[in-house]
C-alpha angles and dihedrals in degrees: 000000000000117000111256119241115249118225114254117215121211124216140168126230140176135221104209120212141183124178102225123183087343099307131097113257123199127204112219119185126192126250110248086265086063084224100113146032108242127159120236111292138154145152113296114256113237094228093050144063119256085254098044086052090048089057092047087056087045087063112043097037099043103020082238128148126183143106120313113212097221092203099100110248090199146309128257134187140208143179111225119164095340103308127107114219123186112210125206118197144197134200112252120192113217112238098155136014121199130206099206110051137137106283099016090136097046100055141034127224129219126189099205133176101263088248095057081048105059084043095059093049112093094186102092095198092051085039082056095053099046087044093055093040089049097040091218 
């Protein structure tokens, strides 16, 4: 019996991104476990463009406003319950953080040198991508 195809789920996602005092700074935030270090991600709105959607996660996962490149930096893929999605993300200057957003109690929020941010990322494709967009 042939082996049946699983669904694949597309989402957006940003690396955001800041120069400080010369160097590349990352922002990491945590997953709503607080167990890992993840950037903002969700499932692509219908009505949006995968960027726009990513700034829209942006948003309402890190309180974080700036320019989205719409020109894709990488995909990335991960198993979670069961399911396979397949996340396509876009680099996002910070221009503006916010204190009061969607899901600020229920994450926390880390400005790390590009270098201490791919280290705290388990996930080897996403730690790639940071690390070519970054070029550390």
């Amino acid at each position: 019996m042939p082996e049946k195809a699983s669904k694949v789920f597309w989402q957006s996602g940003v690396v955001p991104y800041r120069i400080h005092n010369g160097k590349v700074e990352v922002l990491l935030i945590t997953t709503r476990d607080n167990k890992n270090w993840v950037i903002p991600k969700g499932g692509i709105a219908s009505s949006m463009t995968p960027s726009d959607s990513a700034a829209k996660e942006a948003w309402e996962e890190a309180g974080i406003i700036g320019h989205v490149n719409t020109t894709k930096q990488g995909i990335y893929k991960y198993r979670k319950r069961g399911k396979t999605y397949r996340v396509k993300l876009y680099p996002l200057v910070v221009e503006d953080m916010k204190d009061n957003y969607p899901e600020a109690g229920k994450r926390r929020r880390l400005w790390l040198d590009a270098e201490v941010a791919i280290e705290l990322i388990k996930k080897n494709s996403l730690k790639q991508i940071i690390k070519n967009f970054t070029k550390v």
